[in-house]
N, C-alpha and C positions, 0 to 999 in steps of 0.2 A: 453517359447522357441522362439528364434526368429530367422527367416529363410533367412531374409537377413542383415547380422550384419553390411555390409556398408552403405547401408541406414539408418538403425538403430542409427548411430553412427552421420550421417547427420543430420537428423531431430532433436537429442539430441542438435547439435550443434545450428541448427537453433532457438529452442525452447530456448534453455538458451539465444541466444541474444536477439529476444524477448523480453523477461521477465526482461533481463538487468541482467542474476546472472553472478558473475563472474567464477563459475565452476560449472563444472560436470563431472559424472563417466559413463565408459563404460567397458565392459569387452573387453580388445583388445586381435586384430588377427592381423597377420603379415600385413596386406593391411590397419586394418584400422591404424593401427601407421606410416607408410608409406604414407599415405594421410594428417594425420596429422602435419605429418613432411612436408609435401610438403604447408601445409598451413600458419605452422608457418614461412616459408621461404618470404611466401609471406607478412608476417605484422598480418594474422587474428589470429593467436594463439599466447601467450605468453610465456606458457611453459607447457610441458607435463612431468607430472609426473607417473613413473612406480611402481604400488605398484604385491601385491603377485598373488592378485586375478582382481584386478580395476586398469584402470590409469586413471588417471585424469586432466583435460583440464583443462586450460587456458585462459578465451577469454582475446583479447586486450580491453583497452578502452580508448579513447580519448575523454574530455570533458564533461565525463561521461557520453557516449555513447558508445555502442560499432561497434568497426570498422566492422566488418557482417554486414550488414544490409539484407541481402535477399540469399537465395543459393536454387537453384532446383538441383534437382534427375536427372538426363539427361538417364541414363541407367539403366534399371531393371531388373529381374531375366525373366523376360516372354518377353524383348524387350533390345537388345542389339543393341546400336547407338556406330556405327563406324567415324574416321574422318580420313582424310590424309593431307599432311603438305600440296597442294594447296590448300583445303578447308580452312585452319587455314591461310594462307596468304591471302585468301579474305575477311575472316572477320573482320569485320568495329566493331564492339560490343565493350562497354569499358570494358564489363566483362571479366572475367579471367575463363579459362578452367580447370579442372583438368582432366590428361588422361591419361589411363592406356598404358604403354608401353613398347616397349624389353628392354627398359635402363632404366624402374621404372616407379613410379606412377612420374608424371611431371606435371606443368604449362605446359599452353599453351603457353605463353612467351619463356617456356625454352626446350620446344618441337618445338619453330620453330629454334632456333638456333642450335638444337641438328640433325634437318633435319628426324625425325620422326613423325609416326603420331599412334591411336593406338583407346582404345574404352574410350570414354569419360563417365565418372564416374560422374561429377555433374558441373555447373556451377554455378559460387562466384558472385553476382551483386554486 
């Protein structure tokens, strides 16, 4: 049983790039297919596929490497990091946010143009 299934879904992610597989299964919930969606937007997923019980991931690879190379947990069940669209305009970081919000799970790119800000779910190095 596992108690935080977005994390859960992260570190699977992280581990398969890693390792260099080119997929893996997770049992999805509406949040984590929604983050996934928001990654493949960005380049790091290639395709997600819906099965009955499992969907199954995608990573990209380029050069035979995969384009992930690093992703932290920013918010957990016991500690909830908030941000707002000044904080996300002062950041200098090449990383990319991902962050939960009234208008979806979003880039931080596509949260500064949407002029929202909300709770930050993980960061993509």
């Amino acid at each position: 049983m596992v108690n935080y299934t977005l994390g859960d879904f992260l570190i699977k992610l992280k581990n398969a790039a890693m390792a260099k597989n080119k997929t893996f299964r997770v049992r999805p919930t509406k949040l984590i297919l929604a983050v996934a969606v928001s990654l493949k937007k960005q380049g790091y997923l290639d395709e997600i596929k819906k099965e009955k019980n499992f969907s199954e991931f995608l990573l990209t690879f380029r050069n035979k490497r995969p384009v992930l190379t690093d992703l932290k947990l920013v918010s957990k069940p016991g500690l909830r990091i908030y941000t707002d669209i000044w904080e996300l305009e002062k950041r200098r970081k090449p990383s990319i946010l991902i962050i939960s919000t009234p208008k979806g799970i979003l880039s931080s790119k596509e949260a500064l143009k949407m002029g929202v800000g909300g709770e930050v779910l993980a960061e993509v190095l």
